[in-house]
C-alpha positions as CSV (number, residue, x, y, z in Angstrom):
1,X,144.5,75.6,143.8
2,X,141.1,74.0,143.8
3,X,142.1,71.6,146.2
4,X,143.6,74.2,148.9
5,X,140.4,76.3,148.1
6,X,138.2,72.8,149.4
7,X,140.6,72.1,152.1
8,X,140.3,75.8,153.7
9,X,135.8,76.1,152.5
10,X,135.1,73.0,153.3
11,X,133.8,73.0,156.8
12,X,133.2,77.0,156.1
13,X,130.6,75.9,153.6
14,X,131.0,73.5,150.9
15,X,129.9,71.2,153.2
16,X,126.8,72.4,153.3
17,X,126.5,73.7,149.4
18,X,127.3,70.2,148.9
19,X,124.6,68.8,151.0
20,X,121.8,71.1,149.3
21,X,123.0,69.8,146.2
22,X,122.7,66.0,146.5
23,X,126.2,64.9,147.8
24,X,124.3,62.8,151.0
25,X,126.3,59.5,151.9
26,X,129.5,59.8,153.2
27,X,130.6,58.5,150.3
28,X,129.5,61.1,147.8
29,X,130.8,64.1,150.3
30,X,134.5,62.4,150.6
31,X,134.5,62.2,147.0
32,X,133.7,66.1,146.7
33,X,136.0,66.6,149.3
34,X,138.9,65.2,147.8
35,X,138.0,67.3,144.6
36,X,139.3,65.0,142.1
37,X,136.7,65.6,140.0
38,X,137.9,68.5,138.6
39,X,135.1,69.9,136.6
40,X,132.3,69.0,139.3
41,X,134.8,70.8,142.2
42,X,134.8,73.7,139.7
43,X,131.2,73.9,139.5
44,X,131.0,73.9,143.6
45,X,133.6,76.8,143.9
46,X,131.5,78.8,141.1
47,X,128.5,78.5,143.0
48,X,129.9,79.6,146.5
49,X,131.8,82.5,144.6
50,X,128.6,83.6,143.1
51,X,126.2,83.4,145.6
52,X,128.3,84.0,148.9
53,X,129.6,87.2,147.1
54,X,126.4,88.4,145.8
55,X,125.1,88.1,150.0
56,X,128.0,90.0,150.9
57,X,127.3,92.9,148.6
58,X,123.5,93.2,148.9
59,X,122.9,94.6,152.0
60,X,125.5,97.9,150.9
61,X,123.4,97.9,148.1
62,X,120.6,98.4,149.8
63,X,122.1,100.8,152.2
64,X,123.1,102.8,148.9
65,X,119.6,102.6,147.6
66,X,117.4,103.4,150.2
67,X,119.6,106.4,151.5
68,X,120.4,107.5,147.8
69,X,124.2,107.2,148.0
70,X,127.0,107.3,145.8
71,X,128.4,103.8,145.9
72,X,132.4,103.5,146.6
73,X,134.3,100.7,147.9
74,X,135.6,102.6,150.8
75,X,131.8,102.5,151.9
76,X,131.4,98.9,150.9
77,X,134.8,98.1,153.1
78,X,133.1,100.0,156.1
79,X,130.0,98.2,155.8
80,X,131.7,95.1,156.8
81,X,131.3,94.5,160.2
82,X,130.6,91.2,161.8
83,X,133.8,88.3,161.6
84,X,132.1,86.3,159.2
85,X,131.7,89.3,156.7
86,X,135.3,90.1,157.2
87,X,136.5,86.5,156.7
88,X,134.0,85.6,153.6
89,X,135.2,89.0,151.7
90,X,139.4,87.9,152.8
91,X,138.4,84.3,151.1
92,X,136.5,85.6,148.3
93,X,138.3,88.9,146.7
94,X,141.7,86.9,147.6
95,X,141.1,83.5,146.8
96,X,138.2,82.9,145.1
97,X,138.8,85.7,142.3
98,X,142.3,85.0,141.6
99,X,141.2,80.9,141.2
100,X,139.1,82.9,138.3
101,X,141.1,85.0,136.8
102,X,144.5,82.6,136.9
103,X,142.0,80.1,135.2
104,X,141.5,83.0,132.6
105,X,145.1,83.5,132.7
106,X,145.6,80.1,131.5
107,X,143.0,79.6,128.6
108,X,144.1,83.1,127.1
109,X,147.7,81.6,127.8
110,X,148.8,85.3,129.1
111,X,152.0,84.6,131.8
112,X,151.2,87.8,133.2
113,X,148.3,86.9,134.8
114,X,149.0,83.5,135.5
115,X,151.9,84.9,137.5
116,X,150.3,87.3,139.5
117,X,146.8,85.4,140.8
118,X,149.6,82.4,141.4
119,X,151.2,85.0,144.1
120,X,147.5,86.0,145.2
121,X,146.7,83.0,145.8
122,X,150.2,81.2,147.5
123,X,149.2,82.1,151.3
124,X,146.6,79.6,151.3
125,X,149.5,76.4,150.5
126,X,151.4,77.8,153.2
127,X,148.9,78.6,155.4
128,X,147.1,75.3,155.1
129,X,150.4,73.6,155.2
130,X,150.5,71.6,151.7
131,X,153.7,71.4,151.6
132,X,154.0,69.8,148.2
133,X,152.4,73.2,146.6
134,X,155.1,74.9,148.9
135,X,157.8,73.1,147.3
136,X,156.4,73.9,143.6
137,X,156.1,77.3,144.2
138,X,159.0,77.9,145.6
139,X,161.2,75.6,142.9
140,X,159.1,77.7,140.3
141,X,159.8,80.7,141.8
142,X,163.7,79.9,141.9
143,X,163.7,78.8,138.0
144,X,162.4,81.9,137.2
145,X,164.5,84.3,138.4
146,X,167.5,82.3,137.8
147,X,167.2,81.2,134.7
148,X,168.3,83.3,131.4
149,X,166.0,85.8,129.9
150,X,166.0,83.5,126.8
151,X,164.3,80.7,128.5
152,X,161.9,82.7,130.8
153,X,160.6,84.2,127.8
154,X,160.2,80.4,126.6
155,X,158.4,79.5,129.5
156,X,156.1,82.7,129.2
157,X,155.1,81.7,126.0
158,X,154.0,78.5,126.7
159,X,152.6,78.1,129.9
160,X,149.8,76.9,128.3
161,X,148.6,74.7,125.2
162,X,145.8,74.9,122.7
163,X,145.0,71.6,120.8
164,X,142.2,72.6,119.0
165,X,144.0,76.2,118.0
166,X,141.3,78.4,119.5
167,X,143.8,80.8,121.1
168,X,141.4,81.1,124.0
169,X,140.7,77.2,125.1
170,X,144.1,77.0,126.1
171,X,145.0,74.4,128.7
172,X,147.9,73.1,131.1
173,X,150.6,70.6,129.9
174,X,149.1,67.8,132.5
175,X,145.8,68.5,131.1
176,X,147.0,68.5,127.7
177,X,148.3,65.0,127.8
178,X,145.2,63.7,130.1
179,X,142.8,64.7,127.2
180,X,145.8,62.9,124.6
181,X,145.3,59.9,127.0
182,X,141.8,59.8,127.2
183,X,141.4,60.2,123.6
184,X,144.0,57.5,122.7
185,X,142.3,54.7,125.2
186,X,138.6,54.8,123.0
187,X,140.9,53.1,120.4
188,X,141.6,50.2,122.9
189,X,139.1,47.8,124.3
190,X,138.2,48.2,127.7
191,X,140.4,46.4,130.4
192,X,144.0,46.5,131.5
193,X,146.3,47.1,128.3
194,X,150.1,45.4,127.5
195,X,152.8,48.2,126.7
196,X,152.9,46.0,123.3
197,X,149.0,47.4,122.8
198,X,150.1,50.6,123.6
199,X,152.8,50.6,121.4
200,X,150.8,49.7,118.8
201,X,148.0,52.6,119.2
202,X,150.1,55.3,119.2
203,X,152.4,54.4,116.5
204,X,148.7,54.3,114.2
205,X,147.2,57.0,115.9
206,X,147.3,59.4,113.4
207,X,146.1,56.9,111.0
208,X,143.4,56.3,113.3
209,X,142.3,59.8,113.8
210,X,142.3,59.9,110.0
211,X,139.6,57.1,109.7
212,X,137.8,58.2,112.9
213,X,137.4,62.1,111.1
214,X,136.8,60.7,107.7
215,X,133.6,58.4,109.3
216,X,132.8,61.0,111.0
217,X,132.3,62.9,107.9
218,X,130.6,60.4,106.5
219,X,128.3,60.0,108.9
220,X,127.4,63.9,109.4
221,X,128.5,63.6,113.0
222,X,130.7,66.5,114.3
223,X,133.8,66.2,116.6
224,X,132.1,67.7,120.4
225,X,134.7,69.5,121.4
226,X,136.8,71.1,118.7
227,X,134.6,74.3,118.4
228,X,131.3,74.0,121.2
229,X,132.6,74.7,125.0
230,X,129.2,73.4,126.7
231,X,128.7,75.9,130.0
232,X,126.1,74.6,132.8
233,X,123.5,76.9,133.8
234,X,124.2,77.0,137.3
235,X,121.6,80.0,138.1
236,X,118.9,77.9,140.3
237,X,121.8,77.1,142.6
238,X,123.6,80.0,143.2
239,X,119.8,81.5,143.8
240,X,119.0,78.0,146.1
241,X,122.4,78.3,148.2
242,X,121.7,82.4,148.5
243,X,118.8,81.0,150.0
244,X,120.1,78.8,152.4
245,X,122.9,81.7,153.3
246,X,119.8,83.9,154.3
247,X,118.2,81.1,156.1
248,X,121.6,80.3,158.4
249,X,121.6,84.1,159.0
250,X,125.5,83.3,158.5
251,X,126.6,86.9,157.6
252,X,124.9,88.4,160.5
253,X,126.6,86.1,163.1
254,X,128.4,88.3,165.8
255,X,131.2,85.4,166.5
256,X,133.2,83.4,164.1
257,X,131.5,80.4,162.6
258,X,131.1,77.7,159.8
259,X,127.5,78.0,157.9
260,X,126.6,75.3,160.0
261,X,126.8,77.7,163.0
262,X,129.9,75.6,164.3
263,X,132.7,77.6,165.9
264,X,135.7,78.3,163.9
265,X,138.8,79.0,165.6
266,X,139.9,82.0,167.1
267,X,142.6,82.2,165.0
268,X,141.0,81.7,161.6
269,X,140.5,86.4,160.7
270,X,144.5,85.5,161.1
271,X,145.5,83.9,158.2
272,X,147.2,86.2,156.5
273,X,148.9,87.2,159.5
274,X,149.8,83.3,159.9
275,X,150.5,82.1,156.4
276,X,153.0,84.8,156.0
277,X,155.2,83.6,158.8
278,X,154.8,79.9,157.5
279,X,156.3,81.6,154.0
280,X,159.1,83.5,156.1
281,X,160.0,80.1,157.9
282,X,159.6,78.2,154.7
283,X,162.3,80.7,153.0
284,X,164.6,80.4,155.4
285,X,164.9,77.2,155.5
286,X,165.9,76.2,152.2
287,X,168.2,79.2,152.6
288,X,170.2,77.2,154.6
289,X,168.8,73.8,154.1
290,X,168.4,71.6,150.7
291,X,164.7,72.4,149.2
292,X,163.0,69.8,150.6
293,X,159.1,68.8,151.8
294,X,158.6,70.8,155.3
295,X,155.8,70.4,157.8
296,X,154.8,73.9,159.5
297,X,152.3,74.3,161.5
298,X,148.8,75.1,159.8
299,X,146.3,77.7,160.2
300,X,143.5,75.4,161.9
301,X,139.5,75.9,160.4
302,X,137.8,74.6,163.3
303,X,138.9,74.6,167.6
304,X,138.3,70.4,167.2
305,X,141.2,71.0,164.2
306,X,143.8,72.7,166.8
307,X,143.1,70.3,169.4
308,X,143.4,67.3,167.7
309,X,146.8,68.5,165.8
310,X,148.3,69.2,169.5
311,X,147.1,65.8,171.0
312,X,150.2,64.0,171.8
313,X,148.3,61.2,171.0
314,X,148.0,61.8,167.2
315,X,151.8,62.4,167.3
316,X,154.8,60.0,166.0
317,X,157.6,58.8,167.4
318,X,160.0,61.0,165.6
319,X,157.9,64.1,166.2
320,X,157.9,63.4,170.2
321,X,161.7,63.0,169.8
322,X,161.7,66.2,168.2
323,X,159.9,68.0,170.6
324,X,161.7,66.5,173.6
325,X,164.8,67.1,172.0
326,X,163.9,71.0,171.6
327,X,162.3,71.2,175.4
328,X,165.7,69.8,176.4
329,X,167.8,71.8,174.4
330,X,166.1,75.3,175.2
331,X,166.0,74.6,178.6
332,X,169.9,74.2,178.3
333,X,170.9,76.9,176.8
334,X,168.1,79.0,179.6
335,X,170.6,77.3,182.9
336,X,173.8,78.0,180.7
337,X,172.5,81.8,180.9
């Protein structure tokens, strides 16, 4: 989810929130763009959440205040007027939160929740056409509802971990076994390692832990993470970007644009609209078809995006064929008529 959530902000904003704080080279802003740092990507969609949100709200607020109003969301809804207000509140209340709460979902280990932000939050992998999310989604989806109650009551229970047994640092399976991993390696010397080595480690690794916990001991040094969760104080830059929100005068833009006052497509106010028929299509296709990887056409961020994506010259072979071959074939069936 955090990487959809970077693929749809990223020309909206993050390039910019990652500008004002210090991603400068190309270098440094592919590497935030490919969000593969997952705690650092984090970090970037808390800030946006935060501040973007707060600039929505505040000037109902002061609409409330100075005319001594009862506050209601109705009123809130009907203070949204200009297409950047409408799209930053469609992205934030949909996406954004349910990132938050699924995240909460999945350290409290409650299925419930998990379930339901996943389902808030599936029009953005078929919107933005990924279609490997598509394909997990759906396949998860299809488990669930035909397997027995037996094992969806398995799989509710333990759709996420705790390590440590704090029932709320729970965790994911992958992440689970990256933090085994990364754990196991500091008992290896640095470099390339031979299954044989590997072999080795984990058949002492309890052993190992043994004599790393009793030095530790020893020592008076305690274990970082089994009972400390270190949060970063991200206050100066949620206050820095609201700043730089006010600056752009983003919110009060009468046309559709990126904070860099670039203009989106016309299209963008439509993705729900869009991403619903790319979920319709996707359905009934593997209806009739075997569940398999499927390109649809994506909702497009900025008017460059749709132009280049209909270029014939950024097509293949095979999808020239395929259009050809539909041209031909509709135009067929049209002299047949």
């Amino acid at each position: 989810m955090t990487k959809a959530m970077f693929k749809l902000l990223w020309e909206l904003a993050l390039v910019d929130l990652d500008k004002m704080l210090g991603f400068r080279s190309l270098k440094a802003l592919a590497a935030s763009q490919s969000a593969s740092d997952h705690h650092k990507s984090w970090q970037i969609l808390e800030i946006f959440f935060y501040a973007m949100s707060a600039e929505l709200i505040l000037p109902y607020a002061r609409r409330v205040l100075a005319d001594n109003l009862e506050p209601s969301v109705r009123g809130f809804l009907e203070h949204l007027r200009t297409p950047n207000q409408k799209l930053m509140y469609y992205i934030l209340f949909n996406f954004s939160l349910a990132l938050h709460i699924f995240r909460a979902g999945v350290r409290w280990n409650n299925s419930e929740v998990i379930l339901a932000r996943r389902s808030k939050s599936s029009p953005l992998f078929f919107g933005l056409n990924m279609p490997f999310y598509m394909e997990a989604y759906s396949r998860d989806l299809m488990i669930r509802m035909q397997c027995p109650s037996v094992v969806n009551e398995f799989i509710a229970n333990h759709e996420s971990y705790s390590v440590s047994g704090n029932e709320s640092k729970g965790g994911g399976g992958d992440f689970v076994l990256e933090n085994l991993n990364r754990k196991s390696k500091s008992f290896m010397s640095p470099g390339l390692q031979s299954e044989e080595r590997w072999k080795i480690m984990y058949r002492n690794k309890d052993r190992l832990d043994k004599i790393k916990a009793n030095l530790q001991m020893q020592l008076s040094i305690a274990e970082k993470d089994t009972d400390y969760m270190y949060t970063s104080d991200i206050t100066d830059e949620i206050t820095s970007f609201r700043t730089l929100i006010r600056q752009k005068q983003y919110l009060q833009q009468n046309t559709l644009t990126t904070l860099s006052n670039k203009p989106t497509d016309s299209k963008l106010l439509q993705f729900s609209e869009h991403a619903q028929q790319n979920k319709d299509l996707h359905y009934s296709h593997i209806t009739t078809h075997k569940l398999s990887l499927r390109k649809l056409t994506p909702i497009f961020i900025l008017q460059e995006h749709r132009q280049k994506h209909f270029d014939i010259a950024n097509k293949t072979k095979t999808d020239i064929i395929s259009q050809h071959s539909f041209i031909i074939l509709n135009t067929v069936k049209c002299n047949e008529l």
